[in-house]
MDTraj code that builds the backbone (N, CA, C; nanometers):
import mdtraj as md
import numpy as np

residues = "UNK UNK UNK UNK UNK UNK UNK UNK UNK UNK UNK UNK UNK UNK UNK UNK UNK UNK UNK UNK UNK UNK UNK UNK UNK UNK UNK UNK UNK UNK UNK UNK UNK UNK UNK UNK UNK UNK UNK UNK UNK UNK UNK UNK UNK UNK UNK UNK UNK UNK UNK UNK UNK UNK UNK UNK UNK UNK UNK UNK UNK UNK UNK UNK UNK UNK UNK UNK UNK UNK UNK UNK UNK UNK UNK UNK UNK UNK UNK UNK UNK UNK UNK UNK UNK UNK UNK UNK UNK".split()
xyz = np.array([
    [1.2231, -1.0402, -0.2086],
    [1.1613, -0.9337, -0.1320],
    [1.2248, -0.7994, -0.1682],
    [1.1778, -0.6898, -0.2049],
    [1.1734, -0.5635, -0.2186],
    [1.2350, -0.4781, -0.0612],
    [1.3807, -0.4078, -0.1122],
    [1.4527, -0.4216, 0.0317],
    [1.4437, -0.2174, 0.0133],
    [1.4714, -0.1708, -0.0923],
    [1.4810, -0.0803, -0.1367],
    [1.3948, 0.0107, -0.0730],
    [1.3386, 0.1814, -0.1074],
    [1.2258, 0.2543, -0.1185],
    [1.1498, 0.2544, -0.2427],
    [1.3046, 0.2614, -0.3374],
    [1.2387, 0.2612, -0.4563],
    [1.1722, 0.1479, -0.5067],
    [1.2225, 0.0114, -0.4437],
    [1.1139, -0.1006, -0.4857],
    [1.0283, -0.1087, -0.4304],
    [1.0136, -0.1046, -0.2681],
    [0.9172, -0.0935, -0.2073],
    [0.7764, -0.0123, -0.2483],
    [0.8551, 0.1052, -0.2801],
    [0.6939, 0.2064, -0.3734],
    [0.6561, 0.1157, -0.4880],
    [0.7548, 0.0512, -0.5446],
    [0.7029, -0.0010, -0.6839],
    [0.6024, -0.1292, -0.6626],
    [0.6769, -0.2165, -0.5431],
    [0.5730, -0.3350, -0.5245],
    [0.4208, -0.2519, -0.4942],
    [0.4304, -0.1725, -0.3859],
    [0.2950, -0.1067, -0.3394],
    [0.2105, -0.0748, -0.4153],
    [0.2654, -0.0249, -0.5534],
    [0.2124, 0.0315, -0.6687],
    [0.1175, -0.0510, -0.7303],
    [0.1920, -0.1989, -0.7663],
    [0.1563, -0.3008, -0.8018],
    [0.0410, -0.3691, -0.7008],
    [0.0286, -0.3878, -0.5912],
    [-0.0834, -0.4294, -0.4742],
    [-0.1603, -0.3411, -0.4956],
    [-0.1592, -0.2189, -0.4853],
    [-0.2589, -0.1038, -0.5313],
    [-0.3276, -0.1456, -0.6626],
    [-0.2705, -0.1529, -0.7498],
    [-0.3465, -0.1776, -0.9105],
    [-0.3712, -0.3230, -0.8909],
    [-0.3778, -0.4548, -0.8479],
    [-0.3651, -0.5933, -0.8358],
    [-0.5133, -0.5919, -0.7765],
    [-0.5036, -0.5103, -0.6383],
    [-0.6039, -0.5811, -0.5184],
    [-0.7111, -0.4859, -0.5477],
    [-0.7279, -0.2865, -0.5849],
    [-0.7926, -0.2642, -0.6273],
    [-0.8657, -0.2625, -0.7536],
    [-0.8059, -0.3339, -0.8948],
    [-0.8158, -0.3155, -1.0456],
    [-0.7947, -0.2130, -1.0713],
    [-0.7049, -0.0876, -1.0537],
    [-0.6813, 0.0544, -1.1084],
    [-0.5786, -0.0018, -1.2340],
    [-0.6223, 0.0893, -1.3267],
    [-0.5155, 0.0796, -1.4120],
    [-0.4127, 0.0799, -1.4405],
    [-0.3245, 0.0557, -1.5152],
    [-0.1753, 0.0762, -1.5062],
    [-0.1636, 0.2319, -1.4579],
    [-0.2520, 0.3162, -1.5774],
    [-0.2007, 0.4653, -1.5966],
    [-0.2103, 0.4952, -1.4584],
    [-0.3324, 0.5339, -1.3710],
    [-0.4275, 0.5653, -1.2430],
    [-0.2373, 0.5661, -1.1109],
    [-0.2138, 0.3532, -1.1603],
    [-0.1335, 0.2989, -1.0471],
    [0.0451, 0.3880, -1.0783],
    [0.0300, 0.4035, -1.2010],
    [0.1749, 0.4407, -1.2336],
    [0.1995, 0.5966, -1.2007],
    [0.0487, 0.6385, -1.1581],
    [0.0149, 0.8084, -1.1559],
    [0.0766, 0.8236, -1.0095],
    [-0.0030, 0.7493, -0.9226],
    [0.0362, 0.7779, -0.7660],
    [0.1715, 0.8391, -0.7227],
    [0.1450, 0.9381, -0.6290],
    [0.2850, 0.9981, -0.5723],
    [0.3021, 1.0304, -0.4584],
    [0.3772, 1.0190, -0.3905],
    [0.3742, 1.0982, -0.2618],
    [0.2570, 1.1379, -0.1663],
    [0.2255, 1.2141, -0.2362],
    [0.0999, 1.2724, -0.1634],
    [-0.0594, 1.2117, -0.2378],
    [-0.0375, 1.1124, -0.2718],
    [-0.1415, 1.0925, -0.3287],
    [-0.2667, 1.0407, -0.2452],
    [-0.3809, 1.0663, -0.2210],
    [-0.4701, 1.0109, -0.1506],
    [-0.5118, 0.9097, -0.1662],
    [-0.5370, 0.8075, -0.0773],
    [-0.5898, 0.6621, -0.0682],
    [-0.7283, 0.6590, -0.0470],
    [-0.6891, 0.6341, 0.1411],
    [-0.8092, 0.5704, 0.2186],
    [-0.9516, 0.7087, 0.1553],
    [-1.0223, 0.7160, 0.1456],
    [-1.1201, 0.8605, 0.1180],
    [-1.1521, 0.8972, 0.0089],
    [-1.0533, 0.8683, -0.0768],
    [-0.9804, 0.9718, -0.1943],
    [-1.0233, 0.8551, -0.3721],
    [-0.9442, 0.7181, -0.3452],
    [-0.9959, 0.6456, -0.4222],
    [-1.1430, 0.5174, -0.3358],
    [-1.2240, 0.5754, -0.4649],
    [-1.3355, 0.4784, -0.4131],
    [-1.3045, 0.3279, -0.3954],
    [-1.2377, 0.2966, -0.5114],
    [-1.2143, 0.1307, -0.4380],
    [-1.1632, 0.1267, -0.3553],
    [-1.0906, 0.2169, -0.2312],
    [-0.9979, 0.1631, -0.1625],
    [-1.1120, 0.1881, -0.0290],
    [-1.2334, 0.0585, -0.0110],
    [-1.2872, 0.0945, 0.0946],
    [-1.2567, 0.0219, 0.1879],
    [-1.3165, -0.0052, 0.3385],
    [-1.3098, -0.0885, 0.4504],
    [-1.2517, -0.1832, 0.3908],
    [-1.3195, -0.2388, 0.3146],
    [-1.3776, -0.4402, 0.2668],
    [-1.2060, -0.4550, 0.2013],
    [-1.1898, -0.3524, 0.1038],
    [-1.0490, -0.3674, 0.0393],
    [-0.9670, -0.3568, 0.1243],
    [-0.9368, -0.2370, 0.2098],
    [-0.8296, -0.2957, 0.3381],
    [-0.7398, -0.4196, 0.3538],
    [-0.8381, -0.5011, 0.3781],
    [-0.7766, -0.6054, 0.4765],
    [-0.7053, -0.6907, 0.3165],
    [-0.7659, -0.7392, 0.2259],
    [-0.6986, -0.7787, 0.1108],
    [-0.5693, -0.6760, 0.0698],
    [-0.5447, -0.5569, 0.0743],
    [-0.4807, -0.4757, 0.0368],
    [-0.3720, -0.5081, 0.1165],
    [-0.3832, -0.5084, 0.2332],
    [-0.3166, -0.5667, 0.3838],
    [-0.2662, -0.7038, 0.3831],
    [-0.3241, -0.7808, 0.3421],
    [-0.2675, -0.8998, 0.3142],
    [-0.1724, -0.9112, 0.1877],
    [-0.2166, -0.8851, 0.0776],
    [-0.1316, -0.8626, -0.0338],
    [-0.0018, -0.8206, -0.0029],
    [-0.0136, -0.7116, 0.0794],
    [0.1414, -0.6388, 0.0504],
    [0.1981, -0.7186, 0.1498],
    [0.1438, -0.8522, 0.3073],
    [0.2055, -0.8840, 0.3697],
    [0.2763, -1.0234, 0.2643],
    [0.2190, -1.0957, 0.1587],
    [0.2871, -1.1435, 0.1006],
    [0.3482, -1.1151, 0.0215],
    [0.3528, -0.9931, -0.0562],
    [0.4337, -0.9858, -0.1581],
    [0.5693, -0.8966, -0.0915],
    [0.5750, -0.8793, 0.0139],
    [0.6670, -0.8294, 0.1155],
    [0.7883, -0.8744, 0.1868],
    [0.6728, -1.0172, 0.2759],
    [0.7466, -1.0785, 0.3071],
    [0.7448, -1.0631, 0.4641],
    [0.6077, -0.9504, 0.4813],
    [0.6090, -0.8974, 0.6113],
    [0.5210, -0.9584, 0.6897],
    [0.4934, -0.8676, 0.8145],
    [0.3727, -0.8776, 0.9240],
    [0.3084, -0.8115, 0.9326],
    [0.1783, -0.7756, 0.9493],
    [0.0974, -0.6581, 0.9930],
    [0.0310, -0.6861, 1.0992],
    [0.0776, -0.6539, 1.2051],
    [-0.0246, -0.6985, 1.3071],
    [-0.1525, -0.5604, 1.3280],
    [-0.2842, -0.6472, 1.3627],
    [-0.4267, -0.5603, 1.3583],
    [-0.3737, -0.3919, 1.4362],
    [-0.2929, -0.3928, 1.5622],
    [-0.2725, -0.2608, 1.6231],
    [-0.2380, -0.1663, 1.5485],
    [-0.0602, -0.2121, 1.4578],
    [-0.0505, -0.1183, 1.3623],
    [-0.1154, -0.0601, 1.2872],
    [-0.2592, -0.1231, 1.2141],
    [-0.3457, -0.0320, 1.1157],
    [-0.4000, 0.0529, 1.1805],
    [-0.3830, 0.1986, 1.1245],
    [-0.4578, 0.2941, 1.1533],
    [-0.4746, 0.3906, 1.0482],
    [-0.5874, 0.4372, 1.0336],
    [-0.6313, 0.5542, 0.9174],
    [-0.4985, 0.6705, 0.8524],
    [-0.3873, 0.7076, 0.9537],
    [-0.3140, 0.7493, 0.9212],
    [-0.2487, 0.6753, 0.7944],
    [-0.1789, 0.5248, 0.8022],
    [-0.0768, 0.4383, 0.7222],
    [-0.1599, 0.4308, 0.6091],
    [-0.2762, 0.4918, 0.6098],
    [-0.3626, 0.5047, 0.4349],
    [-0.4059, 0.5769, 0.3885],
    [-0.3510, 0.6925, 0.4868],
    [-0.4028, 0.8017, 0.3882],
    [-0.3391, 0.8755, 0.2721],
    [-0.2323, 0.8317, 0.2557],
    [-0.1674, 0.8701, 0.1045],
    [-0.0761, 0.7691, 0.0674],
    [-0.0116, 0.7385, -0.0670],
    [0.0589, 0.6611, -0.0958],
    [0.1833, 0.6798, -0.0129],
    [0.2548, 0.7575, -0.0002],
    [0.3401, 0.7932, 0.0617],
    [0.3675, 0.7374, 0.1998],
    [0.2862, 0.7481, 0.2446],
    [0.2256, 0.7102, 0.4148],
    [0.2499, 0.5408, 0.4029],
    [0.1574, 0.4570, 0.2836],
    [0.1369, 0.3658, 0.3237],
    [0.3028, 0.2744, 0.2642],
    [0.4030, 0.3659, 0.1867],
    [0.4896, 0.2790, 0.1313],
    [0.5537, 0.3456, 0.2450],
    [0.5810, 0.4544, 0.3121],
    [0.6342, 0.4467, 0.4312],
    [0.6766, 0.3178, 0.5370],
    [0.5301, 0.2954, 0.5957],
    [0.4609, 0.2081, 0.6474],
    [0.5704, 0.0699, 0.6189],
    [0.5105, 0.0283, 0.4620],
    [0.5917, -0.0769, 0.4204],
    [0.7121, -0.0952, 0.4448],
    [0.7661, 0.0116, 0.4145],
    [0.9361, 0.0038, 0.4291],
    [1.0020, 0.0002, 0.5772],
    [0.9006, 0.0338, 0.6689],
    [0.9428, 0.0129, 0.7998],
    [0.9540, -0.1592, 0.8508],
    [0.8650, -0.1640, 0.7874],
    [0.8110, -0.3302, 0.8082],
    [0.9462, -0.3761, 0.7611],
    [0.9052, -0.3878, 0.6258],
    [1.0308, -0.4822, 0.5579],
    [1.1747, -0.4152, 0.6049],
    [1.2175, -0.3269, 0.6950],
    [1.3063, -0.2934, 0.7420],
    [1.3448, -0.3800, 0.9266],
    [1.2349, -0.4017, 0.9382],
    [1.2046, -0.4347, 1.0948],
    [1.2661, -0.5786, 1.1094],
])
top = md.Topology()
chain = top.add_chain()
for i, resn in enumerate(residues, 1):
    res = top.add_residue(resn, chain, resSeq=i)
    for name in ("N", "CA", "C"):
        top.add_atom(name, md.element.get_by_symbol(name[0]), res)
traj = md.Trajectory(xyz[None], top)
């Protein structure tokens, strides 16, 4: 499990390019402020919940349904935030 920030962004990176098919370049581009939920077209409703699941296994975490909210996706940043709280919790 990815205990770090800096791994944590890196697994996310990887669930990002895995669950949506973005490319290496696209997944290796993301930063901080990068936009998700809105911003990239694959990342719609339907992808969510796979996106959500992915990172709960490759994590090691939980997501329970309350925590999701439009905020934890709207930028990369936000959502490896997110992660790292988890895998901190």
């Amino acid at each position: 499990m990815a205990r770090d920030e800096a791994a944590i962004a890196q697994t996310v990176k990887h669930v990002l390019r895995d669950v949506l098919g973005l490319s290496e370049a696209r997944a290796a581009a993301l930063g901080e402020e990068s936009g998700l939920f809105g911003t990239l077209p694959e990342l719609d409703s339907m992808a969510v919940m796979g996106l959500l699941t992915e990172l709960e296994d490759r994590l090691g975490i939980l997501i329970d349904d309350e925590d999701v909210d439009g905020d934890m996706l709207l930028t990369f940043g936000a959502l490896t935030r997110f992660a790292a709280e988890r895998v901190r919790a």
